[in-house]
C-alpha positions as CSV (number, residue, x, y, z in Angstrom):
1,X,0.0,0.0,0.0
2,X,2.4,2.5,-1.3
3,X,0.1,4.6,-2.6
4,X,-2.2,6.6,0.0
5,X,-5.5,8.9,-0.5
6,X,-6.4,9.2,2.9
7,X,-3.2,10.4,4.9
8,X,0.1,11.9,3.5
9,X,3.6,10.7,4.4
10,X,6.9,12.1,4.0
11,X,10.2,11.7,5.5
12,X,11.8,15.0,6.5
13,X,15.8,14.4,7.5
14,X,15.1,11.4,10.6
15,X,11.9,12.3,11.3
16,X,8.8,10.1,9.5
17,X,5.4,12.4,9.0
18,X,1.9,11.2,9.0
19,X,-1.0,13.6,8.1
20,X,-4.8,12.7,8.1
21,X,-6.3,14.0,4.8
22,X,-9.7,13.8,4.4
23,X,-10.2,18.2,5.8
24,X,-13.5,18.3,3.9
25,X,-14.6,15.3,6.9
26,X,-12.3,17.2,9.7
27,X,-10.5,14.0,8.9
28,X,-12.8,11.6,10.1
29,X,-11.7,7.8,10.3
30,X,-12.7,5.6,7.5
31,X,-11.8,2.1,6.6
32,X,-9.5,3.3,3.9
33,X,-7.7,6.0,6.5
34,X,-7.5,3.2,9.2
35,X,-5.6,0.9,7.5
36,X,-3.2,3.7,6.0
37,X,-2.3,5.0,8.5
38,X,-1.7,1.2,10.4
39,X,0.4,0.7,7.0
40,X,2.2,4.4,7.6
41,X,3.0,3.7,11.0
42,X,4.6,0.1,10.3
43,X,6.9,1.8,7.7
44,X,8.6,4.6,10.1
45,X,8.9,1.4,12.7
46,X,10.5,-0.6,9.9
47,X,12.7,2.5,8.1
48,X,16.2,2.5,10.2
49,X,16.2,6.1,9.2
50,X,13.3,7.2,11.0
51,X,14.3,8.1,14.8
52,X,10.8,9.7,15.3
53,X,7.2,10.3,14.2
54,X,4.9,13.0,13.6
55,X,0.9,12.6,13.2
56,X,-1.4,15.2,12.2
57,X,-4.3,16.3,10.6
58,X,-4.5,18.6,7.4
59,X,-6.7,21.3,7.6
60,X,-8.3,23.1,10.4
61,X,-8.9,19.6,12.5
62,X,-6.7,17.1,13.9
63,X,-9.5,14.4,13.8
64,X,-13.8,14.3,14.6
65,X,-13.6,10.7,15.0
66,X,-15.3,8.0,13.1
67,X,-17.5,8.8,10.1
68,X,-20.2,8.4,11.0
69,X,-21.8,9.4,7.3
70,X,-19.9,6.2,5.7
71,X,-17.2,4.2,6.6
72,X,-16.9,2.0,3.7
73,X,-15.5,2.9,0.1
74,X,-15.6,0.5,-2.8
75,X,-12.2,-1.9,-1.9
76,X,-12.6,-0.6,1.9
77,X,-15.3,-2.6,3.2
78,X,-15.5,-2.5,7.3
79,X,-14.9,-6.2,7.7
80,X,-17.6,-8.0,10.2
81,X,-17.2,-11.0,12.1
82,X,-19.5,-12.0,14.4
83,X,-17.8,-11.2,17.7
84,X,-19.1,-7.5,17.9
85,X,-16.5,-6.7,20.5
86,X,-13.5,-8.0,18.7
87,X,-14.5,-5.9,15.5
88,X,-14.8,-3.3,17.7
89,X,-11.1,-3.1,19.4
90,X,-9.3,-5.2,16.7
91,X,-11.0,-4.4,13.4
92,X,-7.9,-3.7,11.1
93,X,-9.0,-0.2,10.5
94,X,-9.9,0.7,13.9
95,X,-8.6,3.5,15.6
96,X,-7.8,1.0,18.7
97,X,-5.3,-0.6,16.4
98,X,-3.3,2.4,15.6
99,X,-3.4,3.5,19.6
100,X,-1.9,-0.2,20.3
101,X,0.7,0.5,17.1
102,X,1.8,4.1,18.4
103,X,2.5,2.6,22.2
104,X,4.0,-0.4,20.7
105,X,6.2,1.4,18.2
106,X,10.1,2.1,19.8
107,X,10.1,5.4,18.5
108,X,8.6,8.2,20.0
109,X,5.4,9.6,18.2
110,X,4.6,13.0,18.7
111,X,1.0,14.8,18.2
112,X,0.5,17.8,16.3
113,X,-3.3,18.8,17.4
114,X,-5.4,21.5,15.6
115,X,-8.6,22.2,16.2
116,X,-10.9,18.9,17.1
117,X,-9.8,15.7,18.6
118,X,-13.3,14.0,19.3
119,X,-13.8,11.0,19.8
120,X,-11.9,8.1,17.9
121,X,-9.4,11.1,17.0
122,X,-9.0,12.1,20.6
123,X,-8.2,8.1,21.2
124,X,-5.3,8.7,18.3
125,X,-4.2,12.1,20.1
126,X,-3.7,10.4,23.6
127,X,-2.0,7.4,21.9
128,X,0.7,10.0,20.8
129,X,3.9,9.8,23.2
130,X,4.1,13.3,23.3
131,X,1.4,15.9,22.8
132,X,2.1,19.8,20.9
133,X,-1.7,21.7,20.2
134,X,-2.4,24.7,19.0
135,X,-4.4,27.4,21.1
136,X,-7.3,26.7,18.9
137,X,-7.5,22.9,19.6
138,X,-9.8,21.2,21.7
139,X,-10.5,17.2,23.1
140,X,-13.9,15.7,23.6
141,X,-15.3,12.2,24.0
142,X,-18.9,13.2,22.7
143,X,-20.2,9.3,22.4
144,X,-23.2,10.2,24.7
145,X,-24.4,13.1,22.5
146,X,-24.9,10.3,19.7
147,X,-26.7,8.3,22.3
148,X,-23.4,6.0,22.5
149,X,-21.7,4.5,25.4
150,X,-18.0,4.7,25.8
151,X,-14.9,3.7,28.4
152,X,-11.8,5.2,29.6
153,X,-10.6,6.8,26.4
154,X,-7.3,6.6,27.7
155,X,-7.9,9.3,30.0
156,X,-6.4,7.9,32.9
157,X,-3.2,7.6,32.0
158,X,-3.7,11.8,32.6
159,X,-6.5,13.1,34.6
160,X,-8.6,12.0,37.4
161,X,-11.6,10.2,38.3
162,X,-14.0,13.4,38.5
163,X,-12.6,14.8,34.9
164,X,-12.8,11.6,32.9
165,X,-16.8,11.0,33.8
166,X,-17.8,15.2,33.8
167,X,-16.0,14.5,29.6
168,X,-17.9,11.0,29.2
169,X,-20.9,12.3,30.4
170,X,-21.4,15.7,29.2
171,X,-19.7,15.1,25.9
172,X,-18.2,18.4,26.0
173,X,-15.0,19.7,24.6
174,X,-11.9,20.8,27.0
175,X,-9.9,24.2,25.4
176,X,-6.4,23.8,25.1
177,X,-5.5,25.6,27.9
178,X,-7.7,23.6,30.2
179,X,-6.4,20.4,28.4
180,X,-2.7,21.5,29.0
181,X,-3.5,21.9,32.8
182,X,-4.8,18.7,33.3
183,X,-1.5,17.1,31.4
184,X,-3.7,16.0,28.5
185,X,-1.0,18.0,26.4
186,X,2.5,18.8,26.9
187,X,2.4,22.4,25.2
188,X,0.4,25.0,23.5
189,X,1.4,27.4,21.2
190,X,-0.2,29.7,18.5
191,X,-1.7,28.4,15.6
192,X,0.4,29.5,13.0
193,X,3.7,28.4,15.5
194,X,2.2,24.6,15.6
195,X,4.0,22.5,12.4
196,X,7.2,24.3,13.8
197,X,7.1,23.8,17.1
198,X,6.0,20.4,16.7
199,X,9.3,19.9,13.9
200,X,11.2,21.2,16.6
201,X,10.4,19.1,19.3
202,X,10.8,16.1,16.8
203,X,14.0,16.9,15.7
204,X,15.3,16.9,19.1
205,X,14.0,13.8,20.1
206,X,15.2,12.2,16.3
207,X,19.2,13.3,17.4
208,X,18.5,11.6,20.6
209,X,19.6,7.8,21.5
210,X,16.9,6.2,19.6
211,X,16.8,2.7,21.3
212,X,17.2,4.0,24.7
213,X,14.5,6.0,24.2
214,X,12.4,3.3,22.9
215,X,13.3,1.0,25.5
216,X,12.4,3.9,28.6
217,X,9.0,4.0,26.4
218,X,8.3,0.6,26.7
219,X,9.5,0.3,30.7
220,X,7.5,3.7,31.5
221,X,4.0,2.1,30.0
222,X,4.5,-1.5,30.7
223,X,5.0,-0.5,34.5
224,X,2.2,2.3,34.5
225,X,-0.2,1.4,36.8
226,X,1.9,-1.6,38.3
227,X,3.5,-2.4,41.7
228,X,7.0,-0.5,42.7
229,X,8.5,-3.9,42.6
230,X,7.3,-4.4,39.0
231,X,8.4,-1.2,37.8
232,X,12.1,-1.3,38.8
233,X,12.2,-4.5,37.1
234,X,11.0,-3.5,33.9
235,X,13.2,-0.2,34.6
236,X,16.2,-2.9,34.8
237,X,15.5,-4.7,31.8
238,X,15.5,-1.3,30.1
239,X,18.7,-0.2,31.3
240,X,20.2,-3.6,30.8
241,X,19.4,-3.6,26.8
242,X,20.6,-0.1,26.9
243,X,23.9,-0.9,28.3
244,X,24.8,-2.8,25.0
245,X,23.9,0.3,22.6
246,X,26.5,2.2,20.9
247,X,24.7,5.0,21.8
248,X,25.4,4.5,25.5
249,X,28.9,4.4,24.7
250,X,29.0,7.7,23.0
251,X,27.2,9.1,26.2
252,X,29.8,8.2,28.6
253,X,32.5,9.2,26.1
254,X,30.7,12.7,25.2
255,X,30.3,12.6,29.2
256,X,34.2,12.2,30.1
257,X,35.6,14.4,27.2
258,X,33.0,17.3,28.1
259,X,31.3,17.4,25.0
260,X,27.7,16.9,23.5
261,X,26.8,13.6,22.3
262,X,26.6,12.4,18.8
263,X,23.8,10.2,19.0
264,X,23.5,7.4,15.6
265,X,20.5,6.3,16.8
266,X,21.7,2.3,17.2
């Protein structure tokens, strides 16, 4: 699936871009878009060159969610077993599949947010690693509006008990200044400032020690949640793995000589 129509990818220096394109749906998830943008992901994770990811949304939206006007295209039908459940959290074009592919991923995958981020597309904005949104963004699970239950959302991992059910309930969107308070982002800037500061931030994290990295990612959310016990051990396994890196290497020689790093990424 070289060849995309819902998202656009490019490769700019060591960091991998992925950009929802449907702006004249706010960029609402389709089959077609699902499964591009599982495909898009799997490429940065496979291209050595790639030391970091970008998603965003063209337009004025990050993402609306589901389309709820049509999921299907001719070639793109929404496959349908009969476990409703399972087509639910593992259909191959399902959001939930691209949240599990960003947290899996070893590289860290950083959210560019404009505008909405509602439902399913507020799932793909939390499943970023890190979180840049411009002032005119805003987050909302708004399943109840459509007479729709829904669960955690992910919301857990950054605010508390009280916040999660008032956004479940109510349906109603958080500003991005409210939504930086609660943690939900890491920073806001203007709106015009956003694909720079976001390519900034990325570059950054792409000249960093790439494994190490991916390796603290997997330690921080496999022991989120867990026992102290449990989290110093996957904390151990983590530095372990990273103790055979070349980039660790250069670290303590950069360290001793008094100079920056060169990180290769290996």
């Amino acid at each position: 699936m070289a060849d995309y129509e819902n998202i656009l990818f490019d490769k700019i220096g060591r960091v991998g871009t992925i950009t929802l394109n449907r702006p004249e749906k706010l960029n609402a998830i389709d089959v077609r878009l699902g499964k591009e943008l599982l495909h898009a992901l799997g490429r940065c994770e496979d291209d050595g060159e790639v030391r970091c990811i970008i998603l965003a949304g063209a337009g004025r939206s990050f993402c609306a969610g589901d389309d709820l006007s049509g999921m299907e295209t001719a070639g793109f039908e929404r496959p349908q077993g009969p476990d409703a459940v399972k087509n639910y959290v593992h259909g191959e074009n399902r959001w939930t599949v691209a949240v599990q592919a960003m947290r899996r991923t070893p590289k860290p995958v950083i959210g560019s947010i404009r505008g909405h981020a509602y439902g399913g597309g507020f799932n793909l904005a939390m499943g970023t690693d890190i979180r840049v949104a411009s002032e005119t963004a805003n987050f909302a699970v708004p399943f109840v509006k459509r007479g729709m239950a829904t669960g955690v959302n992910q919301i857990h991992y950054h605010v508390g008990l009280g916040v999660a059910l008032e956004m479940a309930f109510t349906g109603e969107p958080i500003d991005a200044n409210r939504a930086q308070l609660l943690g939900l982002v890491n920073k806001v800037v203007p709106d015009d400032q956003l694909e720079g500061a976001t390519m900034e931030f990325a570059e950054r994290l792409a000249d960093g020690p790439t494994r190490a990295i991916g390796l603290t990612k997997a330690a921080i959310y496999k022991g989120w949640g867990k026992d102290l016990d449990t989290t110093f051990d996957y904390q151990a396994v983590a530095q372990t793995f990273a103790a055979q890196t070349d980039d660790q290497k250069e670290g303590r020689a950069a360290f001793l000589e008094k100079r920056p790093p060169e990180f290769t990424g290996r």
